[in-house]
N, C-alpha and C positions, 0 to 999 in steps of 0.2 A: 228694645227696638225690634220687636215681633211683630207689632200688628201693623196695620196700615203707617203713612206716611203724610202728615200737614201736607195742608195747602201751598204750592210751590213757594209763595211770601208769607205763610203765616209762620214763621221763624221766628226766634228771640233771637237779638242779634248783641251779643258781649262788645261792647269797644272798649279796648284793651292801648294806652298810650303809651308809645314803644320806649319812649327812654325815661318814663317817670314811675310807668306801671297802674299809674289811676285808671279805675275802669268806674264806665255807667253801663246803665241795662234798656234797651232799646229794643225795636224790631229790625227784621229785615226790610220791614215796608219804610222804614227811615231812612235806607241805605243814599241817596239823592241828597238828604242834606247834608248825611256826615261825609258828604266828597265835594269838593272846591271845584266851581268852574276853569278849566283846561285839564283837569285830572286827564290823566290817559288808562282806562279799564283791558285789563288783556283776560279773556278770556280763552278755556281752553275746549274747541271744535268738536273731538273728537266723538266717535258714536261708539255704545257698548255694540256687541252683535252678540246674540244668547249660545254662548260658547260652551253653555253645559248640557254635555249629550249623554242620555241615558239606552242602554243596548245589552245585546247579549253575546256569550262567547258560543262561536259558531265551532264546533259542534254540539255541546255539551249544555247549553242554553241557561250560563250561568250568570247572573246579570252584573252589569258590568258599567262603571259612571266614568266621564273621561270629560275633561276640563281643557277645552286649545288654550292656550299658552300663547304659541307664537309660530306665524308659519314662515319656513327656512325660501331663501328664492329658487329651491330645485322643486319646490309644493309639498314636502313634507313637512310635518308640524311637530311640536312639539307639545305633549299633552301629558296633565298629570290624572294618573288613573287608579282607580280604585274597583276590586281589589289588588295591588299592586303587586304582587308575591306571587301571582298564579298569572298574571302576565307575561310571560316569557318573550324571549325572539319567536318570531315564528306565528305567535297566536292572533287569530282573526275573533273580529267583532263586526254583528250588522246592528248598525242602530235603527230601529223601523220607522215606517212613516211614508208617507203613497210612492217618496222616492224613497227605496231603501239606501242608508251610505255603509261603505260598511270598511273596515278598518284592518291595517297588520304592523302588528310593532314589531319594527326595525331595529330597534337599539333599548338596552334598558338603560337609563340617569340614575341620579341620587333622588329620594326620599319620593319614591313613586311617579316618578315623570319619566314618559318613555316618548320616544321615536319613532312616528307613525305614520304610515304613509293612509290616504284617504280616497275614495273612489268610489264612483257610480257604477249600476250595471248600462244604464244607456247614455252615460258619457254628459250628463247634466251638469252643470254647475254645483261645485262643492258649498260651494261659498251661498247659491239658490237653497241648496237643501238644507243647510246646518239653522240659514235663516227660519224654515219652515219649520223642522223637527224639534231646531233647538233650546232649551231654556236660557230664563236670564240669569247670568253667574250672579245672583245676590252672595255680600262678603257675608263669610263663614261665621261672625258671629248672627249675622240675623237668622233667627233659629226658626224658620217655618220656608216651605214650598215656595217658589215663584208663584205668583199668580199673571192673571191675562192683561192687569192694570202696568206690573212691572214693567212691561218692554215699553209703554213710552215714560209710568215717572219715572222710572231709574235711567232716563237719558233727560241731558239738559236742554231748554230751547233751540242752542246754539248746533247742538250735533247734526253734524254734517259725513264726516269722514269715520269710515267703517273701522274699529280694527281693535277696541278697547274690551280687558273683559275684566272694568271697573267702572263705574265712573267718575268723572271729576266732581265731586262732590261738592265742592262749591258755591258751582254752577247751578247745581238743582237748586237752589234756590229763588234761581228768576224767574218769573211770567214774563209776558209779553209786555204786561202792561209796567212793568217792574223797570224790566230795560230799557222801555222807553221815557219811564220819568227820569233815569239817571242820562239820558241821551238829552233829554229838554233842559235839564240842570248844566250843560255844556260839559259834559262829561264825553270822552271820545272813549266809544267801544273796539276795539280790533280782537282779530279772531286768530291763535293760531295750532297747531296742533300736536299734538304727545300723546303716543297712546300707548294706555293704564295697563301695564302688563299684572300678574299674580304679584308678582316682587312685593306692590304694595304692601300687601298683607303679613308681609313676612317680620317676623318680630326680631330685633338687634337682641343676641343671644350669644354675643362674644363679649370677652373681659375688656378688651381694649376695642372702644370705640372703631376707631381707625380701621379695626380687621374686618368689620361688619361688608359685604359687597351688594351693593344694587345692581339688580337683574336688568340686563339692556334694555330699553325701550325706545321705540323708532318717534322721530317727530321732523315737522316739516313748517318751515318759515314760507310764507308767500312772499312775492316783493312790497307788496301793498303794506304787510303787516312789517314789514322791515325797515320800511322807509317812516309809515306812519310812528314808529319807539325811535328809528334813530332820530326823529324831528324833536318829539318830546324830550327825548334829553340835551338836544342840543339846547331847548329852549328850558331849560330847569326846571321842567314840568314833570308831575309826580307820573309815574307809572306805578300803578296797583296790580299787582296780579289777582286772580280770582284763583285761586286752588296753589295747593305746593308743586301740581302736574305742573300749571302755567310757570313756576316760579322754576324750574327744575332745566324746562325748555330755554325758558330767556339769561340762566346763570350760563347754563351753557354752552349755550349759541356766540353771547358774548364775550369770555373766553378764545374760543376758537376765530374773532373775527376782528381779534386785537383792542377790543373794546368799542366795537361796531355790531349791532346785530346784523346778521348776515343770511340774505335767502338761501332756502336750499333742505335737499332733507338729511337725513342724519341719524344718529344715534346718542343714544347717553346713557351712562350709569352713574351719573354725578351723587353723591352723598354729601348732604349738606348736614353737618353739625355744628354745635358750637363753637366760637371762632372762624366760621367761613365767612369771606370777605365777597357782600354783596354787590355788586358792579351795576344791578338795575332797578330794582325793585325797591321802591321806597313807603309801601304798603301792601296788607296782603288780607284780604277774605279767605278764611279758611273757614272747616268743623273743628268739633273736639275733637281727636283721636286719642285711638290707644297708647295704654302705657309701654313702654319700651320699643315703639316704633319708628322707622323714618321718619317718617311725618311729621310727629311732636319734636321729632330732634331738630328738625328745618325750622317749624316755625320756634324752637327754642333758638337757635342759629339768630333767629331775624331779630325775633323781643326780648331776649337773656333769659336764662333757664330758671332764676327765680322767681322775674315779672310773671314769668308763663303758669311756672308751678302754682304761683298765689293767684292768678286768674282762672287757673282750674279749680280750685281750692272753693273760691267763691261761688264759679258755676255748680260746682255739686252741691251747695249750700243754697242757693236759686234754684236745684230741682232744672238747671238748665238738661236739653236731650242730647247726648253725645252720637258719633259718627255717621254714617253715610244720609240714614233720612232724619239728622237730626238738628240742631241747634247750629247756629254760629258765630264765628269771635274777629272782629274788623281788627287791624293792628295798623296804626296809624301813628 
């Protein structure tokens, strides 16, 4: 997964049948038939913003990579940095670029993520300059440089809202024209938002399931998108999520709104594994993902951990392309 990235539809698209485990081999550009007129499609909005800033330690000019995280409502962030050992309290960084930003961590965290406050010399938009100076966070296994292509394909048609530094991988698999044939198929698309914190990436590396923790991530229901899921379920109509983000936002929302989805914005660290009792989602478009991750553990949650194993099984056996710019698996 180094070099460029398919065509937004030219995917292999796995359909995987949730309670039998039969799979065929299809595209993405199929996605229209294998979904039933009243389907309800939830995708998920959010936009990456290239949160990876490269700088130097001022005075010493020793250079220095810093990944935002997530920023706190007092406008300090939290950012993992590299090298993390010579980062102290105390130590400043300018990251360069026509507006200089330039940085002081305020606090050290665990496994190189520090507390950092951000700032202009002429009082600019942080949030203006990080866009201008900064790279696109592509995940840690894709082993090569962002390029100039990345900042729009590693964001999906649908992103609208600022604040992800993943993205919903899903998603990337739409064109324009893609969504509009599942929109002509009587398929209803709504939009809502979750945005992608690092957590993603983080591998479950506890003995007991259970102890493993997801990193907060903020998400925001419109009324529009609330009314539009609560109609479909009232009316026994399937809702699909398009990514585990979308799937993670709607388990949760639900939840908290007695088994109503509820406008409003919010938080979540929900972990879904096996045995989680889904309350909305009655399909789900996901990627491969890696071994020993959230991700696989949700969608092993949704399809049962051996359906999923033996459908992984067989994509590596098809040569199917695993994670962010790669292949995907329909669960229906």
């Amino acid at each position: 997964m180094n070099g460029p990235p398919a065509d937004r539809s030219g995917a292999r698209l796995l359909r995987l049948e949730r309670h039998t485990g039969a799979v065929a081999h299809s595209s993405i550009a199929a996605l229209p038939e294998l979904l039933a007129p009243g389907d309800l499609l939830v995708v998920n909005d959010t936009r990456v913003f290239p949160a990876r800033l490269l700088g130097r330690r001022v005075p010493s000019g020793g250079a220095v990579e810093c990944l935002l995280i997530r920023r706190f409502d007092d406008g300090s962030w939290e950012g993992l940095m590299h090298p993390g050992q010579k980062l102290r309290v105390g130590t400043r960084v300018t990251f360069d670029g026509p507006t200089p930003l330039h940085a002081e961590v305020l606090e050290r965290r665990f496994h190189g993520r520090r507390l950092i406050r951000l700032w202009t010399d002429d009082g600019s938009s942080v949030d203006d300059v990080v866009d201008a100076i900064g790279h696109t966070p592509l995940p840690p296994y894709i082993k090569r440089s962002d390029r100039v292509e990345d900042r729009e394909r590693y964001q999906t048609i649908f992103a609208r809202t600022r604040g992800s530094v993943a993205a919903p991988t899903a998603g990337l698999h739409f064109s324009r024209e893609l969504a509009l044939a599942v929109a002509v198929r009587g398929v209803e698309i709504v939009e809502v938002t979750l945005h992608v914190g690092y957590g993603t990436f983080q591998p479950v590396r506890v003995e007991r399931v259970e102890d493993h923790h997801v990193d907060v991530e903020r998400y925001e229901i419109t009324d529009a998108a609330a009314s539009a899921i609560n109609r479909a379920i009232d009316a026994g109509r399937r809702v699909i999520a398009v990514g585990t983000t979308t799937t993670r936002a709607l388990e949760t929302v639900v939840r908290r709104g007695s088994g109503r989805i509820v406008p409003g914005p919010g938080e979540t660290d929900l972990f879904v594994y096996p045995g989680f009792d889904f309350r909305v989602i009655r399909g789900l478009l996901t990627n491969f993902h890696l071994p020993r991750s959230s991700l696989l553990m949700l969608v092993s949650a949704f399809a049962g951990r051996e359906r999923v194993l033996a459908a992984y099984r067989e994509a590596v056996a098809e040569r199917y392309r695993f994670y962010s710019y790669g292949d995907a698996m329909l669960i229906l």
